[in-house]
N, C-alpha and C positions, 0 to 999 in steps of 0.2 A: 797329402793323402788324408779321405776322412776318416777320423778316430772311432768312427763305429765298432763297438765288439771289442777294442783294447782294452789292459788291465793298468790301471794305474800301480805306483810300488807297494800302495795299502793293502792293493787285491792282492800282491801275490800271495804265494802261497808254497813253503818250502816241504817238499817231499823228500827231506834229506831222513837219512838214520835207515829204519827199515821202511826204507821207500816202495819196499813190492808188498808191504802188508801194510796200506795209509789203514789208519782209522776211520771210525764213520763219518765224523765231523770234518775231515779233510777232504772224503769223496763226494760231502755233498757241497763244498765251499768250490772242489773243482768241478762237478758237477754242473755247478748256476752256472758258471764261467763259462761252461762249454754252450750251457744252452744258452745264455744270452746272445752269444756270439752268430747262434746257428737262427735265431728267431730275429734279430737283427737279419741277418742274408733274406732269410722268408718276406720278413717284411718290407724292405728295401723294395722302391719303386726298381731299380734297375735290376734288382736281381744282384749283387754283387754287397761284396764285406769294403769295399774302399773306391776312389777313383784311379782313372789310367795311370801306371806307374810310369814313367820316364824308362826308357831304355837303358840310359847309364844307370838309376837306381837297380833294374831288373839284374845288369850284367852283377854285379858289385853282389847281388840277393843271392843269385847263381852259383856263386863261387862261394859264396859263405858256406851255401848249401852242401854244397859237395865234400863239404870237409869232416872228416869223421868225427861221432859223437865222443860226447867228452866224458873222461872216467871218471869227471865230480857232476852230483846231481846241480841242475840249475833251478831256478826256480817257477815254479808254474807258469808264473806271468808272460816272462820271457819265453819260453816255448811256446804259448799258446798265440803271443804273439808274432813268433816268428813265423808258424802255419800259416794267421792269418793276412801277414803281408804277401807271404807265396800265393794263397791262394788269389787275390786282389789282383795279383801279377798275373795271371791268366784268362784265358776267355772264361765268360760267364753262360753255362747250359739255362741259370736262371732265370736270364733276363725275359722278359717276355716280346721283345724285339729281336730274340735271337730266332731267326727265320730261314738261319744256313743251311741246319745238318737235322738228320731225323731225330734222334735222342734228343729228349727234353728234359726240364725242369725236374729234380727231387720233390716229390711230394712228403708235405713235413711229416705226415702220418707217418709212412713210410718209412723213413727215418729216424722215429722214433721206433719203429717196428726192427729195425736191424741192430738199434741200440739195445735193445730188450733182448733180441736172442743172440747178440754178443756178451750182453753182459751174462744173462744164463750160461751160451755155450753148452744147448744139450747136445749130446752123439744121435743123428739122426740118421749116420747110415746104413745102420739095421733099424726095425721095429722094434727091438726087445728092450732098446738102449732107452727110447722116450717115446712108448707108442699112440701115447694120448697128443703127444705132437706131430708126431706121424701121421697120426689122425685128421688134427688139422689142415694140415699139408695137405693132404691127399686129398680131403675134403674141396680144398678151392680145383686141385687137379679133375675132380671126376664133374664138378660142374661146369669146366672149362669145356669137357668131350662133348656135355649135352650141348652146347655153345655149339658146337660146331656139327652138332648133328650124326656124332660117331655112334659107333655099335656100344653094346654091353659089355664086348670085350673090350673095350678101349682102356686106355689108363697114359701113362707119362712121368715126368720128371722136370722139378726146377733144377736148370742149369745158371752159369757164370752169363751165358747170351746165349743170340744168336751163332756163335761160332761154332760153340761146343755143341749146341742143339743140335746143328746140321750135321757134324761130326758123328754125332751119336746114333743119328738117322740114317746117315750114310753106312756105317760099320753092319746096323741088324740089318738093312736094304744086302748089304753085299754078303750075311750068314746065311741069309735067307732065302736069297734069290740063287748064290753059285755056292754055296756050300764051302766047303773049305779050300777048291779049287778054284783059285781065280782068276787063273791064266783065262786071257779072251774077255773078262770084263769089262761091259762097256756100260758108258750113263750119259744121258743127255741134258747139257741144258742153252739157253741160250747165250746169246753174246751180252744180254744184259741182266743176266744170273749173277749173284751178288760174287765175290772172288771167295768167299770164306768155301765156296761148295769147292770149289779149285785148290784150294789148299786144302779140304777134307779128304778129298779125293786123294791127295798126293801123301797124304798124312796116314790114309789108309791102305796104302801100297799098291796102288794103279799109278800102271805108268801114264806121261803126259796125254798119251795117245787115248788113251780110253775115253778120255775125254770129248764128246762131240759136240759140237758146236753150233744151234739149232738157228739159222736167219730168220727177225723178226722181218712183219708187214710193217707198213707205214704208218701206222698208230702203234709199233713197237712193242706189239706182241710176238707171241712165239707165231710162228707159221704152221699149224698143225699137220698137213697136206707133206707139208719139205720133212718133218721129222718121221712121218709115214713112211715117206721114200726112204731117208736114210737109216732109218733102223731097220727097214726090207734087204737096202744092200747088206748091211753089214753084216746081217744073219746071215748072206746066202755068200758071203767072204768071208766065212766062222767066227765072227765076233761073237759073242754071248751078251747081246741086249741086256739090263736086267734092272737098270733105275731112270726113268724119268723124271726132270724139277719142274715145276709152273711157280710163276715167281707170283703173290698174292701181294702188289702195291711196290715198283721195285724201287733201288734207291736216287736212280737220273731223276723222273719223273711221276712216278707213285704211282706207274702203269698196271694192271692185272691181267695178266696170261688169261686163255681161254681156256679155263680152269674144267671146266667140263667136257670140250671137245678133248684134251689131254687124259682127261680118265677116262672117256670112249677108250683112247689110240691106249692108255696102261693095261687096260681091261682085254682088248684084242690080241696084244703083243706078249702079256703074262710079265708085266715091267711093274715093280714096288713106285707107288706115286708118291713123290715127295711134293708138299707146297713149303717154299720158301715165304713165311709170312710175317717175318722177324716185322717187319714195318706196318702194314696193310691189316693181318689178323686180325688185331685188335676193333677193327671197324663190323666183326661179325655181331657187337653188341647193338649195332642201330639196323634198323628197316634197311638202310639204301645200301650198307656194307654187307649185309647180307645176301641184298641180291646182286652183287655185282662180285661175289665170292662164290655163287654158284658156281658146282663140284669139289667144292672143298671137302664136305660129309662124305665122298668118295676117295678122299686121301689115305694114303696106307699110314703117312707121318705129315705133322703138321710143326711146322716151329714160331714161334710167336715170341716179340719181343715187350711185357710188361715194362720194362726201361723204357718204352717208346710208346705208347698207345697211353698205357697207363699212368704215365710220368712218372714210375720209381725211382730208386738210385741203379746206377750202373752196375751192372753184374746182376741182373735179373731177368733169366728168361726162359721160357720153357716147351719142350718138346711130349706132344701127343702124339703117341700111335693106335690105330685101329685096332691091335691085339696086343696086348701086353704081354703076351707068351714071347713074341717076335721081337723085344726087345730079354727077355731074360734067355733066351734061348742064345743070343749073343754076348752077354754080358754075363752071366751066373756062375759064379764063380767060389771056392769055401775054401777053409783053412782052417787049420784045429784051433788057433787060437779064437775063433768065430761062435758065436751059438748059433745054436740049431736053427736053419734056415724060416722065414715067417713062412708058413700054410694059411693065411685069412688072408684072401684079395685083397681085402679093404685094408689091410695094414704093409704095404709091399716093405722088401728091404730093400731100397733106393741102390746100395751097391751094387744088387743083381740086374739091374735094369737101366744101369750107370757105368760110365767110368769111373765114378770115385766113391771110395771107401768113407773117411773121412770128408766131410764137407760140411758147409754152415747150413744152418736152419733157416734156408730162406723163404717156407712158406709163412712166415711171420709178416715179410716183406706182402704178400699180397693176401694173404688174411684178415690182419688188422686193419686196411684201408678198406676194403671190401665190406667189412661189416661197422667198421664205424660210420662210412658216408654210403654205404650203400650202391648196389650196382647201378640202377635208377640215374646217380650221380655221374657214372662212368660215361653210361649210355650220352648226356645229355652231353659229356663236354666232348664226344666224340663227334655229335651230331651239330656240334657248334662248329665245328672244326673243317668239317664238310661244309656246311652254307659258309664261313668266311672261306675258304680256297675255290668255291663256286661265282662266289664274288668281288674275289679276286680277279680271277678268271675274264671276266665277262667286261670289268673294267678293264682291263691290260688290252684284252682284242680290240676294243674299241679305239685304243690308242694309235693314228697311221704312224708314230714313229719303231712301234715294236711289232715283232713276230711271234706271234704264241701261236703255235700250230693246233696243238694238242690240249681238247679238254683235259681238267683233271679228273679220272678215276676217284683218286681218294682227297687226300689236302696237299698235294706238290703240284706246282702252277711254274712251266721249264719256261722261259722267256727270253728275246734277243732284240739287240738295237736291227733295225734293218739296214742301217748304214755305219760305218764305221768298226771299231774294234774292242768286241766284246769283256776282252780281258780291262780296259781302261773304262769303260762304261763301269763296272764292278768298282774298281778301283776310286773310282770317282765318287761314287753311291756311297762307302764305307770311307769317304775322306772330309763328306759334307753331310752326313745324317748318322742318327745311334744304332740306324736297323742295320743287323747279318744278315747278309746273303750268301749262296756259294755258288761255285759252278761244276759243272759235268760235261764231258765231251762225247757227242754223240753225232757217228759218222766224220765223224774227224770236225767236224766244227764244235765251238763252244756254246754250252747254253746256260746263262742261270737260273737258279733252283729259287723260287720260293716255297719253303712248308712249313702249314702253319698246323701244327701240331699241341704246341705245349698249354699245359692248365692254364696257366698264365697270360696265354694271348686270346685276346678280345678283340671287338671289332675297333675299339681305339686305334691299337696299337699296328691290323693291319692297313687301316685307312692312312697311316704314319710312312709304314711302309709304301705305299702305292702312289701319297704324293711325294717322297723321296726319288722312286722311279721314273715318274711322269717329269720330276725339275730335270734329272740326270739325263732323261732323254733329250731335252731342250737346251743343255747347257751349252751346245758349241761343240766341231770335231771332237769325233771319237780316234782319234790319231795316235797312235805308240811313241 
C-alpha cells in the first residue's frame, strides 16, 4: 500500500495526560497531520489515500476494528493511521472514474467548511443561540427559492439528505392537507420514486396501502392521465388524496416526471406537490436544467441534494417549501427551557420548521463554497456534466453491440449488451478497467447506469469510460 498521508514515529504525537484539553501547539502538530492527509486524497489522481487492499489485509483491518477502544491513550500517529488504512479499504466517491452511484466527490472547500463549524460548534437551532449564522444559513436558503422560482413566502431547511428532506415534506404535506385526522390518507408516487418517500411514509404512520403506485410511459415517466384516473377512483372509494411526488432526475436513469403536467393534476385535485429532486435539482443552476425542470416553481416542496449536484460531503441536503408557515405550523413546537420564540422571518428557528432541536451548522457547508468559487463556477460544472452524459449518450447508440433506449434528461446514460448477460458484461468492465459502473433493474431486466456527475470528472476520464465499454462489448460471450 502507498504510504501517502502516513506518519512516521518522529510525527507522532502523544495526547497522553490531559488529553481532552491538548495545548495549542499540540492541535496545530495534529492539525498539519490531518490536513496533509486530507490534501494528499484531494490531490491523488485516483481520488484515494492508498492502493487496493488485499482481501485478507481487509478481513484482519475488520476485526481489529471492531474491537473496543483502549483505556490507554495511543499515540496520534497510530490512530490517524489506522483511519487512514480503513479508509483506503473502501470504495473511493473521490475518484473521478467513479461513474456508479449519484453522490460525488467532497469538495475540499466544503470540508474545510464543516471543519470550521465543527470546531466552532455554534447552537443553530434557535436564532437567539448564533443569529448572525443563522443569518448565513438562511441567506444561501432564501437564494436557493429565487433558484427555483418560489413565492416570497418560500423558505426551508438544511437537513442530513435527501431522506430526512422527504420526511420532513411529507410530515407538513400530511398537517396540512388532512389535519390531525389521517385515517384515508392517500399519496402518490411512482414505481420509480426513490424508496426513502416509502419509508417516510411508513415512518409517518400511513399504512402500506396509502401508498399508490403511479405506471410510468415508455420513457419512464409518471403517466399523468393513469394518476388522474386513479386519484378520481380513490376519492369516490373515500380515500382522502392529499400528496403527489414528481421525481426531478430519478436515480435508474436521471429521468424527469412531467413536472408541470403533475402541478396542473395537484392544482385540480387540491394535492401538496412534492418534487423529489435529491439528484436532478441542482441542474436548475444551468439554461437546459431549467427548462426541462419546468413546474418545479409550482411545487408546494422541493428537496434537493447539495452532497450530489454540488459535490459536498455527505449529509448535506436541503428542503424548500412554497410557505414557510406550512412547515412551522407542523413542526413548532416550545418548552420553558427554550427562549422566546424568533418573530423576524429572516432569522427562523430551524427547530420550528424541523425535526431537530440540536443539530450542526451546516450552512457553512454551502456558504463558504458558494462565496469562495462562486455560483458562476457551480453553473459551469453542472453544464459540463450535461454535454459529457449527452455525449456519452450519442457514442454508446451508435454502438450495434449496446442498447441505450433512453436519452439522458440530465447526466445518467442507462445502457445494455444486446446479447448476452448483463450482470457479467459489468462484472467484466470492473475486472479490466479503473471505471465504476452500477446497475438498476427496470421492468425486471437489468440495466447499467453511467453518471457522470462529479467535480472531478472531465471529458478524459469519460472517454476512459466509454472505451472500457466499447472493449467489454467486444470481448467474447457474455455467459454466467
Amino acid at each position: 500500500m502507498r504510504d501517502t498521508g502516513r506518519l512516521s514515529n518522529h510525527d507522532s504525537v502523544s495526547m497522553a495526560g490531559a488529553c481532552l484539553e491538548p495545548d495549542g501547539d499540540t492541535m496545530r502538530r495534529v492539525g498539519r497531520q490531518v490536513m496533509d492527509m486530507v490534501v494528499d486524497l484531494h490531490a491523488s489522481p485516483s481520488g484515494s489515500l492508498g492502493d487496493a487492499v488485499p482481501d485478507n489485509v481487509r478481513a484482519a483491518l475488520r476485526a481489529a476494528l471492531l474491537l473496543p477502544p483502549p483505556s490507554r491513550p495511543l499515540d496520534f500517529a497510530t490512530v490517524l493511521n489506522t483511519f487512514a488504512a480503513a479508509a483506503s479499504a473502501g470504495s473511493s466517491t473521490m475518484s473521478p472514474t467513479a461513474f456508479d452511484h449519484i453522490p460525488t466527490g467532497g469538495l475540499y472547500t466544503s470540508a474545510l467548511a464543516a471543519f470550521l463549524a465543527q470546531g466552532v460548534n455554534p447552537f443553530t437551532g434557535v436564532a437567539a443561540g448564533a443569529p448572525e449564522l443563522v443569518a448565513m444559513e438562511q441567506g444561501v436558503l432564501l437564494w436557493l427559492c429565487r433558484e427555483f422560482g418560489l413565492p416570497d413566502t418560500a423558505g426551508g431547511v438544511i437537513t442530513t439528505g435527501g431522506s430526512l428532506a422527504g420526511l420532513t415534506a411529507l410530515v407538513a404535506a400530511r398537517h396540512d392537507r388532512l389535519g390531525e385526522q389521517i385515517t384515508g390518507g392517500t399519496l402518490y408516487a411512482t414505481t420509480r420514486t426513490h424508496h426513502s418517500i416509502i419509508k417516510a411514509a411508513r415512518i409517518a404512520g400511513l399504512p402500506a396501502d396509502a401508498v399508490r403506485l403511479i405506471p410510468t410511459d415508455t420513457d419512464l415517466r409518471m403517466d399523468v392521465a393513469a394518476a388522474d384516473a386513479l386519484i378520481q377512483a380513490d376519492r369516490a372509494a373515500g380515500r382522502r388524496p392529499f400528496l403527489i411526488i414528481g421525481t426531478a432526475g430519478s436515480t435508474d436513469t436521471g429521468t424527469v416526471d412531467p413536472l408541470a403536467g403533475i402541478a396542473e393534476l395537484a392544482a385540480r385535485h387540491g394535492l401538496w406537490f412534492h418534487v423529489d429532486g435529491a439528484y436532478g435539482a441542482a441542474f436548475q443552476l444551468t439554461d437546459r436544467g431549467r427548462a426541462r425542470l419546468t413546474g418545479i416553481e409550482r411545487a408546494d416542496s422541493i428537496v434537493m441534494d447539495p452532497h450530489k449536484g454540488f459535490s459536498l460531503p455527505f449529509g448535506t441536503g436541503v428542503l424548500l417549501v412554497a410557505r414557510t408557515e406550512s412547515l412551522r405550523a407542523a413542526y413548532a413546537l416550545s418548552g420553558p427551557y427554550l427562549p422566546d420564540p424568533s418573530t423576524d422571518p429572516r432569522l427562523p428557528d430551524y427547530s420550528a420548521v424541523s425535526l431537530e432541536l440540536t443539530r450542526e451548522f451546516r450552512g457553512l457547508r454551502l456558504w463558504l463554497p458558494l462565496h469562495v468559487h462562486g455560483t458562476d463556477s457551480f453553473s459551469a460544472s453542472l453544464n459540463e456534466k450535461l454535454d459529457l452524459a449527452q455525449a456519452a449518450y450519442e457514442d454508446l447508440v451508435a454502438d450495434p453491440y449496446l442498447d441505450v433506449p433512453w436519452p439522458p434528461d440530465l447526466s445518467v446514460v442507462a445502457f445494455r449488451p444486446r446479447t448476452g448477460d448483463t450482470g457479467r458484461f459489468l462484472y467484466r468492465l470492473h475486472a479490466t478497467s479503473p471505471v465504476a459502473l452500477s446497475a438498476t433493474t427496470i421492468d425486471g431486466r437489468l440495466w447499467i447506469r453511467l453518471c457522470v456527475l462529479s467535480h472531478r470528472s472531465h471529458a478524459v476520464q469519460v472517454s476512459q469510460a466509454l472505451t472500457a465499454i466499447h472493449l467489454t462489448a467486444r470481448s467474447g460471450p457474455l455467459t454466467s
